[in-house]
C-alpha positions in Angstrom: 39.3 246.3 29.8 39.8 249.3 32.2 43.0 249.2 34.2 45.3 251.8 36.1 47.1 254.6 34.9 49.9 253.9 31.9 53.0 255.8 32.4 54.9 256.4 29.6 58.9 257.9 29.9 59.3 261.8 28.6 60.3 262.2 24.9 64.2 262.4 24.2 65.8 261.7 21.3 66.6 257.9 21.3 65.2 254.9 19.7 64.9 253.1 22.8 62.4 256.0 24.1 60.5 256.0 20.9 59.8 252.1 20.8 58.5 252.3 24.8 56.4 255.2 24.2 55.1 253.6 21.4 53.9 250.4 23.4 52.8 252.2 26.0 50.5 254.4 23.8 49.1 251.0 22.3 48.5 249.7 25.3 46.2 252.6 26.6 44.3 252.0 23.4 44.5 248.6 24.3 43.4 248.9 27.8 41.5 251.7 27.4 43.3 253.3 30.3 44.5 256.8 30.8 48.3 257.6 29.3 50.5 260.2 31.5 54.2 260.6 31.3 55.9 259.6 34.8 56.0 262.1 37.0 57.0 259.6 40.4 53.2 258.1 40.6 52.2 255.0 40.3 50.7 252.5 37.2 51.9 250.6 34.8 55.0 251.5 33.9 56.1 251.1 30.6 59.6 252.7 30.7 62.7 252.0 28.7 65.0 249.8 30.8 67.3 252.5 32.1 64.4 255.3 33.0 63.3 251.8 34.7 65.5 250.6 36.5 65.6 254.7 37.9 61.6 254.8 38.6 61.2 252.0 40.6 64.2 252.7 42.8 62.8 255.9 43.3 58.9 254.5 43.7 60.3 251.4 46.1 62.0 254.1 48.0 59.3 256.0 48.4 56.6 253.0 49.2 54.5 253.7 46.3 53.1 250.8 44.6 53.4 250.0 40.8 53.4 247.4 38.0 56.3 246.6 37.1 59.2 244.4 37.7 60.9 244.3 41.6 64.3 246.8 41.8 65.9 244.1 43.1 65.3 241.7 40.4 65.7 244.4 37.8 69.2 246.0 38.8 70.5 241.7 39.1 69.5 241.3 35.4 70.7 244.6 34.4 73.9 243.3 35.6 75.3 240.8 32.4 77.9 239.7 35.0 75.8 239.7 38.1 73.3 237.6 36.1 75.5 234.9 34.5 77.4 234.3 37.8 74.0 234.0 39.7 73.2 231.5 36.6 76.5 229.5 36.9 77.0 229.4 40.5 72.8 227.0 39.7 74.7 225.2 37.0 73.1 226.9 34.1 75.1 226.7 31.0 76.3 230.7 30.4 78.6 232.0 27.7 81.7 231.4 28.6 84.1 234.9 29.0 87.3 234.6 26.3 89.9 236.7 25.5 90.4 235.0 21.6 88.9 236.4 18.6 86.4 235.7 17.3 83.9 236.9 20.2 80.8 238.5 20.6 81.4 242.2 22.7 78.1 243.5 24.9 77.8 246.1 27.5 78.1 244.5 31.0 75.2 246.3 32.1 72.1 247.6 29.7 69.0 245.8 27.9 67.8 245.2 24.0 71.0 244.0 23.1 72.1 247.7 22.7 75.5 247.6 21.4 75.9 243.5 21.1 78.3 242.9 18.3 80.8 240.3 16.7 84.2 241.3 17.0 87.2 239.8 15.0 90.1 242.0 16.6 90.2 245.0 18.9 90.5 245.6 22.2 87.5 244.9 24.6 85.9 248.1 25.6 85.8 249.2 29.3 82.4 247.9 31.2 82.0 245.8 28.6 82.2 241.8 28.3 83.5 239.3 25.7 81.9 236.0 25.4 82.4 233.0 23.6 80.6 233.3 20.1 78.3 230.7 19.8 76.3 228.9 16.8 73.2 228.0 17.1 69.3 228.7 16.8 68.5 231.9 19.2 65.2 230.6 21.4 63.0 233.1 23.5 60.1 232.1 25.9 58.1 234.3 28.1 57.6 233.5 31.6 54.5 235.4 33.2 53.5 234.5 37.6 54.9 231.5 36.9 52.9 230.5 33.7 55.7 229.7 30.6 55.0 230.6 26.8 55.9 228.3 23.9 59.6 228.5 23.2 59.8 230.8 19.8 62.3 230.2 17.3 63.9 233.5 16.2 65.0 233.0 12.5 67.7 235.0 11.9 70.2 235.4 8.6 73.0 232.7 9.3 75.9 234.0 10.9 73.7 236.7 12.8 73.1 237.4 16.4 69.8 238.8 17.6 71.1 242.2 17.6 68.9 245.6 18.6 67.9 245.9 15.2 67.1 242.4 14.7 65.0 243.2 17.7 62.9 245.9 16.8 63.8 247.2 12.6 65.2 244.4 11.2 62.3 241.6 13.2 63.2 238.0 11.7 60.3 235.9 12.0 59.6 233.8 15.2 58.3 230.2 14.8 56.7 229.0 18.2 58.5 225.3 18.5 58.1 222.4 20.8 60.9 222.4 23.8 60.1 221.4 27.0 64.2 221.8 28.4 63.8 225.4 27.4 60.5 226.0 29.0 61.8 224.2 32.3 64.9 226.2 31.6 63.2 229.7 31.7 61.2 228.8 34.8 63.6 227.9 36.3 65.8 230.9 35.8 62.9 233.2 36.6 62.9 231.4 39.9 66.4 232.2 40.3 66.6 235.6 39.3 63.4 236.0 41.7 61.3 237.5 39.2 57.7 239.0 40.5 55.8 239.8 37.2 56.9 239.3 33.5 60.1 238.4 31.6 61.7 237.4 28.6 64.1 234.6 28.7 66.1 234.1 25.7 68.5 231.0 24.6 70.9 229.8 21.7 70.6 226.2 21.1 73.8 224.7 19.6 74.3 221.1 18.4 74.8 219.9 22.3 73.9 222.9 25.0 71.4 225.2 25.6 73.0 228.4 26.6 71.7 231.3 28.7 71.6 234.7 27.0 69.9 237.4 28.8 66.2 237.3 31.2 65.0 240.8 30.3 62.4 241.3 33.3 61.0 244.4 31.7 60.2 243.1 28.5 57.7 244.9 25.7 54.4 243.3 26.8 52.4 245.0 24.1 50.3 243.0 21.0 52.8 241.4 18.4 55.8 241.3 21.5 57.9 238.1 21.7 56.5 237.9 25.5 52.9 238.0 24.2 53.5 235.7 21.1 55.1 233.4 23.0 52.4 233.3 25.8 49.8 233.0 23.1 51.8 229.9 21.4 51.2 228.6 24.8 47.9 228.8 24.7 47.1 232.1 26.8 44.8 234.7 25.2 45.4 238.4 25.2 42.9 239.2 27.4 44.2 236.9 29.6 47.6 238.0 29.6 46.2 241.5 30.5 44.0 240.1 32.8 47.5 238.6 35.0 50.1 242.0 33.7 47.4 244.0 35.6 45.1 242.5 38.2 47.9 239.7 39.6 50.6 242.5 39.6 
């Protein structure tokens, strides 16, 4: 499939630069379409989240067109707080803020669950939240122009939490499962958040609630991705997953 120009972020010495260059150079392959590193052109960008969330301010600033998620629906999910109140205010079940220990501490704002982690005393960092630690199976369904995946089951060690390196080093397996309140769920949260191309929705499912954990709305879309497993659980092929990441964009 040919397809417009894939822009990749410069080089710099973090693993969050080295896993998007990575999918971006597998998706040239993949699209057989030309790679260049951004230099404030348009294509399809497939940036780390904060290089992102910089690009397209600059590029919708500028009126040049690209593929990619809005700036306005980015810089809202970016936003942990932003997100959950926007969530909350719809009556969507969030993690609930706490002060008590035992709690799981993230960044307020940031992606890839960079610097997620269960803490058992300590102060709460500045810019940072704590949220009610919750057990449960961790869910994640791609939403895609509407379209929803098959809900995957993310089988992590018990006691984990679907941490960076869970993400991307440590990857559990993911089981695609039958649930039709999460697939309504992610929809309908994509609607909210006003999303215009692809996301990743993710849940944990306890014994009586399923809870909101992040919408990622620049997701890795590449081959072997929990956006394109899940789309392909739910019976969408590859190349018709490219077909809607590129021509619907």
């Amino acid at each position: 499939m040919s397809a417009t120009i894939v822009l990749r972020e410069p080089w710099r010495a973090h693993p969050l630069s080295w896993i998007h260059r990575a999918e971006a150079r597998a998706l040239a392959i993949e699209l057989d379409a030309p790679l260049r590193t951004f230099n404030g052109e348009g294509g399809l960008l497939r940036l780390s989240d904060p290089v992102m969330l910089r690009a397209i301010g600059r590029l919708t600033a500028a009126g040049i067109p690209y593929i990619g998620p809005a700036a306005a629906v980015m810089q809202l999910c970016y936003d942990k707080r932003a997100a959950a109140d926007r969530l909350r205010d719809a009556g969507i079940d969030t993690p609930a803020e706490v002060t008590s220990y035992p709690m799981v501490i993230k960044p307020r704002r940031g992606s890839d669950s960079l610097g997620v982690r269960i803490a058992r005393s300590g102060p709460i960092p500045a810019d940072h939240l704590g949220q009610e630690l919750l057990a449960g199976t961790e869910i994640s369904v791609a939403v895609l122009h509407e379209t929803v995946g098959a809900p995957l089951r993310i089988e992590l060690p018990p006691g984990a939490i679907y941490s960076f390196a869970h993400k991307y080093f440590l990857r559990p397996r993911r089981i695609p499962i039958v649930d039709k309140q999460a697939q309504k769920m992610a929809l309908r949260i994509a609607t909210l958040f006003g999303v215009n191309w692809a996301a990743r929705v993710d849940f944990i499912r306890t014994t009586d609630r399923l809870v909101f954990l992040e919408c990622d709305v620049a997701p890795l879309v590449g081959a072997g991705s929990a956006f394109a497993d899940s789309l392909a659980a739910g019976g969408m092929p590859r190349a018709e997953q490219l077909r809607r990441l590129i021509l619907a964009a």
